[in-house]
C-alpha positions as CSV (number, residue, x, y, z in Angstrom):
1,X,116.1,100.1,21.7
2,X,116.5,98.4,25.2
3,X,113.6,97.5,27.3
4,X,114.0,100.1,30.4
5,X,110.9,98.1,32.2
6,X,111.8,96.2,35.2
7,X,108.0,95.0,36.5
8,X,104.9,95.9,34.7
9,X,101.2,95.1,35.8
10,X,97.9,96.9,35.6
11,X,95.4,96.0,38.3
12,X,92.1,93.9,38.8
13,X,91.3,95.5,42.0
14,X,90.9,92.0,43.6
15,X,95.4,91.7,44.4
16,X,96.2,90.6,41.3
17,X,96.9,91.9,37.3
18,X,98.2,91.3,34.2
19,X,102.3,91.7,33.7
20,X,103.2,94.6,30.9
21,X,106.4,93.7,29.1
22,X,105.8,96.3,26.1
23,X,106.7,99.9,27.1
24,X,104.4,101.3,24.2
25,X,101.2,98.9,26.4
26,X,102.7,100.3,29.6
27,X,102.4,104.1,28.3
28,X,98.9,103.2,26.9
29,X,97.9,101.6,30.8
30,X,99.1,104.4,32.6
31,X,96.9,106.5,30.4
32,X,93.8,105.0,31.5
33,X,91.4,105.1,34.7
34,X,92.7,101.7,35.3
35,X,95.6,101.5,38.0
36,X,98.8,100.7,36.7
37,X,102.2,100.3,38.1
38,X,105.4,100.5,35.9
39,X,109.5,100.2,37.6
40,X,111.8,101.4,35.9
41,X,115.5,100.6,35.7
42,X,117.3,104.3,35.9
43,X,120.5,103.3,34.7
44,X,118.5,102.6,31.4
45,X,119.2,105.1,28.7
46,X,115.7,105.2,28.0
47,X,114.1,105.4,31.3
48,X,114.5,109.3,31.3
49,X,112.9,110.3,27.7
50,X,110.2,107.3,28.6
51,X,109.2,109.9,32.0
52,X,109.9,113.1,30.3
53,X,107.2,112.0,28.4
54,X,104.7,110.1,30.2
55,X,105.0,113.2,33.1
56,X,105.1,115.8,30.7
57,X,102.2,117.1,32.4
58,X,103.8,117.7,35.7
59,X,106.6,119.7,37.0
60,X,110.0,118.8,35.0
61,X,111.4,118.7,38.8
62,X,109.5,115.2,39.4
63,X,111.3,113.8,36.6
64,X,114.9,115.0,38.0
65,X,113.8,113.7,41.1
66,X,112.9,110.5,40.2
67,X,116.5,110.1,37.8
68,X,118.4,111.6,40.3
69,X,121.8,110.3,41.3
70,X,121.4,111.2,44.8
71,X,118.2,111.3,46.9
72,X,116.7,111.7,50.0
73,X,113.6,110.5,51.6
74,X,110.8,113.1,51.4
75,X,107.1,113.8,49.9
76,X,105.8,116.6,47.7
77,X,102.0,116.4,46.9
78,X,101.4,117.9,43.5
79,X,97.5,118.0,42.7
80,X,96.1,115.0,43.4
81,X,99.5,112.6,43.2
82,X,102.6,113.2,44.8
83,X,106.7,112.4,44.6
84,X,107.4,109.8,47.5
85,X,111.6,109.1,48.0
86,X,111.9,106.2,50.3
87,X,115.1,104.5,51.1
88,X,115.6,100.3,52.2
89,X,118.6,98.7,53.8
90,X,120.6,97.0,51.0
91,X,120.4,93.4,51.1
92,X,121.9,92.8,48.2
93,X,124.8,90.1,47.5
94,X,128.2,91.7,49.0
95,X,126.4,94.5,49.8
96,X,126.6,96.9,53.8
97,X,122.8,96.6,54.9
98,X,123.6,100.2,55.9
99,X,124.1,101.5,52.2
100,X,120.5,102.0,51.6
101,X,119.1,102.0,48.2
102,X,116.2,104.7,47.3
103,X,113.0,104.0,45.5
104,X,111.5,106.6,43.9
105,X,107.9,107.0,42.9
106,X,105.3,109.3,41.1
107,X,101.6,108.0,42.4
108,X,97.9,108.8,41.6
109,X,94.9,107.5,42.1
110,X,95.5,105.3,38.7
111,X,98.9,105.4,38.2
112,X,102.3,104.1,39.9
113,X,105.5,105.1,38.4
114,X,108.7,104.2,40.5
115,X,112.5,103.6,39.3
116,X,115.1,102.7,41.2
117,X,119.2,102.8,40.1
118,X,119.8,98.8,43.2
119,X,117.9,96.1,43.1
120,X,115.4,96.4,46.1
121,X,113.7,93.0,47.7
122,X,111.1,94.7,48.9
123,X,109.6,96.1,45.5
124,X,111.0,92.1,44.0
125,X,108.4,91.1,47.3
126,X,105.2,93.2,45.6
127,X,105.9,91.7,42.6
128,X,105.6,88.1,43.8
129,X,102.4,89.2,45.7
130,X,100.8,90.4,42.0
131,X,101.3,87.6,40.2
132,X,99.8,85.7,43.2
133,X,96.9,87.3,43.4
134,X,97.7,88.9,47.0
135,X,98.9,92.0,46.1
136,X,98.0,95.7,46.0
137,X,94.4,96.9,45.1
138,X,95.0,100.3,44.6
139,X,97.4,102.8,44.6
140,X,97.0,103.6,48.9
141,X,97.6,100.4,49.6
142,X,100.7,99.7,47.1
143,X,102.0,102.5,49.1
144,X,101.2,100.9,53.1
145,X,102.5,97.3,51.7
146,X,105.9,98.9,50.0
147,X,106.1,101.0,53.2
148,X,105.9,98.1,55.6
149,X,108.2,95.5,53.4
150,X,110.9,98.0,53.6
151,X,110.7,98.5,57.5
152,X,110.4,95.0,58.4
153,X,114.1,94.6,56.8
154,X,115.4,97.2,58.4
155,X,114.2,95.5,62.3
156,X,117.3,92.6,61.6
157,X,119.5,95.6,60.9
158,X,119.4,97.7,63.9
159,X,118.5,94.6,66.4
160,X,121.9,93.1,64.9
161,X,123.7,96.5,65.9
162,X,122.4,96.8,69.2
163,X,123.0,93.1,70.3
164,X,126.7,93.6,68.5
165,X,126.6,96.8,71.4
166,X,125.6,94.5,73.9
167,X,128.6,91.9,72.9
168,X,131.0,94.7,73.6
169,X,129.7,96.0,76.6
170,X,130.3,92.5,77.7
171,X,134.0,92.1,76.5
172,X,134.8,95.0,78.2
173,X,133.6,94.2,81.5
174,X,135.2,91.3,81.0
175,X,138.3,91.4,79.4
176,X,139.1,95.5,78.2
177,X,141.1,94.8,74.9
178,X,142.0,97.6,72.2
179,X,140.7,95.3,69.4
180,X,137.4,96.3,70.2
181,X,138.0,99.9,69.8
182,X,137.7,98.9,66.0
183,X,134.0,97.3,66.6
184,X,132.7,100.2,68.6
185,X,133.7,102.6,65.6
186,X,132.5,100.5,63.0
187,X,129.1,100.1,65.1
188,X,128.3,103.9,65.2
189,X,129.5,104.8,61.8
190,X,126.9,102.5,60.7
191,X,124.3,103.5,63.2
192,X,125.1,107.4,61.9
193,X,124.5,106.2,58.5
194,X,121.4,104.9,58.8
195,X,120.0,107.3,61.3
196,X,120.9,109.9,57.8
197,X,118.0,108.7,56.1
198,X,115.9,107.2,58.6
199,X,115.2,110.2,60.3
200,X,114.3,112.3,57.1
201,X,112.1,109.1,56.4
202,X,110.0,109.6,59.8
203,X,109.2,112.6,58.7
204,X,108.1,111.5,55.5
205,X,105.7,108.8,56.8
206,X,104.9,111.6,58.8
207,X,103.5,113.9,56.3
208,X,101.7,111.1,54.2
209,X,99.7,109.7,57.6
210,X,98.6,113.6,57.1
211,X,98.2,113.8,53.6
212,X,94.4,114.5,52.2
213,X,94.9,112.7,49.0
214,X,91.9,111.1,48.1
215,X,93.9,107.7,47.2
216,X,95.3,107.4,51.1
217,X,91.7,105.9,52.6
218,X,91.7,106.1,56.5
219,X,92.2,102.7,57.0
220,X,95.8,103.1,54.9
221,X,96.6,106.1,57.8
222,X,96.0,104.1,60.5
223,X,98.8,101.4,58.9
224,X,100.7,104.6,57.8
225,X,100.6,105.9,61.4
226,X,101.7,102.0,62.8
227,X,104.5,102.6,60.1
228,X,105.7,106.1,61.7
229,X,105.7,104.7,65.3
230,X,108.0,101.6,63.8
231,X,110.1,103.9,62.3
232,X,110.3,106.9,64.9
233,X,111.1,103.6,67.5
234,X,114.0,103.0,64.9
235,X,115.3,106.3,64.9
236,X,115.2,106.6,68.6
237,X,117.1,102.8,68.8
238,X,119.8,104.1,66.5
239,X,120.1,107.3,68.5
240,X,120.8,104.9,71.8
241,X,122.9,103.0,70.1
242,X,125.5,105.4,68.7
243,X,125.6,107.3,72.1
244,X,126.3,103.8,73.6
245,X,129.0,102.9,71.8
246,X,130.5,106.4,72.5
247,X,129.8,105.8,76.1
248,X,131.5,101.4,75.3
249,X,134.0,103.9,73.5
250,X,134.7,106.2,76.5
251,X,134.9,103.5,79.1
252,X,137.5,101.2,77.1
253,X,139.7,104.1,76.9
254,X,139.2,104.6,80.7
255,X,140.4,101.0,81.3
256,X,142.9,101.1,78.9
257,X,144.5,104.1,80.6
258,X,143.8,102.7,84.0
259,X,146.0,99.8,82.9
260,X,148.5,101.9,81.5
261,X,149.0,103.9,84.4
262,X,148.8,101.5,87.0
263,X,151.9,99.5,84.8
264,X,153.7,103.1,84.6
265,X,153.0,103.1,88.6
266,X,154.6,99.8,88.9
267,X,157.7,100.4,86.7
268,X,158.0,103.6,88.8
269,X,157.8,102.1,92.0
270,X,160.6,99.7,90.6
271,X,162.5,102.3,89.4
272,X,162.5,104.2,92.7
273,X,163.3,101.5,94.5
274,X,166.2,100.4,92.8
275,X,167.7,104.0,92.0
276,X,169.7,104.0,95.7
277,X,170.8,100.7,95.2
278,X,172.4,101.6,91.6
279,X,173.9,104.2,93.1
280,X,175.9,102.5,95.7
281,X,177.0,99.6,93.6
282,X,177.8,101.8,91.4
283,X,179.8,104.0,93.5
284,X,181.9,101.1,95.3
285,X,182.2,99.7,92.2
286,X,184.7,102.2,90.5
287,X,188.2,101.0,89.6
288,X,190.1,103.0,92.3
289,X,192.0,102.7,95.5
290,X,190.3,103.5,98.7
291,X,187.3,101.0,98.1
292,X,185.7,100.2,101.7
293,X,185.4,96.2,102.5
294,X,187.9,96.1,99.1
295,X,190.6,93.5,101.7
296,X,187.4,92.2,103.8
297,X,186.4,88.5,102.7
298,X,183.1,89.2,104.3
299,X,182.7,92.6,102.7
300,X,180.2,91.3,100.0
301,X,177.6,89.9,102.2
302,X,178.1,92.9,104.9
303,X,176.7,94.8,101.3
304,X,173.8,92.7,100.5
305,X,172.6,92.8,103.7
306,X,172.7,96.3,103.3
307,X,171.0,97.1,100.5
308,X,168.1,94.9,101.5
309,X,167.8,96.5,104.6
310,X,167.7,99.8,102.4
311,X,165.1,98.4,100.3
312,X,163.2,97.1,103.2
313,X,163.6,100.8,104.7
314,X,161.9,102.1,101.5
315,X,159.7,100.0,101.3
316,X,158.1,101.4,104.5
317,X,158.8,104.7,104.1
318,X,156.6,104.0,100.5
319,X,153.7,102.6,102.7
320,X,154.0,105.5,105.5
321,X,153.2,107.7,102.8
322,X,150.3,105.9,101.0
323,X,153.0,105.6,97.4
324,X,151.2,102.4,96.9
């Protein structure tokens, strides 16, 4: 039978604690007063019999949320504990920052049970801090510290995307070029993506900052309330940034049809101007008798001259009536 335990540790209450690597000693620790934190791999055919039975006491629609392939951020309080779904840009090898991977996590006063399907730095981070000796103390601030890890990745993200907005804005002042068109879509697809589960994650932190569980002390709401106004400033950047790259969007299309019809204007201009004179060469020059100038050495010259006194006429006449 595999091992579906990622990171173990139960608590001293002073940052530190001792790493479980035995799931039968991590379902005795979560058992206790003592807080406890267990992370679960999901893709781990045991992970989901290991919750059925450890949360047998709860609703069976924790454990479908915590195993579930697709999630989205949100909070249901349940007694005294509730389901947190939190999401953190993906900085994983190869990976888009904007394909954000979920954590999900049951939490009491003396118990922390969290799985996730991606790797996630932030939770990698706690971990670190445990064996340290400057992590959590209990189960609030577990919560504040995974809360602000993930948030302080995702600052790189969006500042990236809007100075990547303020590059374009700049090439297209500069020099319009329909090989941007390609950035400006890639920029707001990604904005709209991570606006998807940012904005259900506001509300959220929202709802926890509000939450009366006895485990969330007042001095975790005032970091949970710092948290939301991070957060709300992100959704409010992302919404700026997709409606300026429609607006980049909009203008480079502007330019790019301002160029096209000002060459279309040209080539018309030409085309009008030289329509007269392909009509009279043409005209005189038809194989048949009767040809004026056809026995006068001078005849060709006495032509030119013509025609450019024709094209100086229209010329003028173009000007007279504003053509260009």
């Amino acid at each position: 039978m595999s091992n579906p335990i990622l990171y173990a540790y139960d608590f001293n209450g002073q940052g530190g604690g001792n790493v479980i690597s035995d799931i039968k000693e991590a379902s005795l620790k979560i058992a206790q007063d003592e807080l406890a934190w267990v992370h679960l791999d999901v893709n781990n055919p045991e992970t989901k019999g290991w919750l059925e039975k450890e949360l047998s006491y709860l609703d069976p629609f924790v454990v479908s949320a915590l195993i579930a392939e697709e999630t989205r951020p949100r909070i249901t309080e349940i007694n005294d504990g509730a389901l947190i779904i939190l999401r953190g840009v993906n900085l994983n090898e190869n990976a888009n920052p904007e394909d954000m991977v979920s954590i999900r996590l049951w939490v009491d006063s003396h118990r922390i049970i969290s799985v996730e399907r991606r790797s996630l730095k932030a939770v990698y981070e706690i971990s670190e801090k445990i064996k340290k000796g400057k992590g959590p103390i209990d189960a609030g601030r577990f919560i504040t510290m995974l809360i602000t890890s993930l948030f302080e990745r995702m600052e790189p993200v969006i500042s990236e995307l809007d100075d990547r907005t303020d590059n374009i804005e700049e090439q297209i002042l500069d020099s319009a070029d329909m090989t941007l068109r390609e950035n400006i879509i890639d920029i707001r697809k990604k904005a709209i993506i991570l606006r998807r589960y940012m904005a259900p994650q506001k509300d959220a932190i929202g709802q926890l900052r509000l939450s009366e569980q006895n485990w969330i002390k007042p001095e975790y709401k005032r970091h949970l309330q710092e948290n939301y106004d991070r957060i709300l400033r992100y959704v409010e950047d992302l919404d700026a940034i997709r409606e300026r790259a429609q607006i980049v969007k909009d203008e480079l299309a502007n330019i790019l049809s301002d160029r096209l019809n000002k060459n279309i204007y040209v080539l018309s201009v030409i085309a009008a101007i030289f329509l007269p004179l392909g009509f009279l060469t043409g005209l005189l020059g038809i194989n048949v008798g009767g040809i004026p100038g056809a026995d006068n050495v001078d005849a060709f010259w006495v032509f030119c001259a013509i025609l450019i006194v024709l094209v100086i006429a229209q010329i003028a006449f173009f000007k007279k009536q504003k053509w260009f």
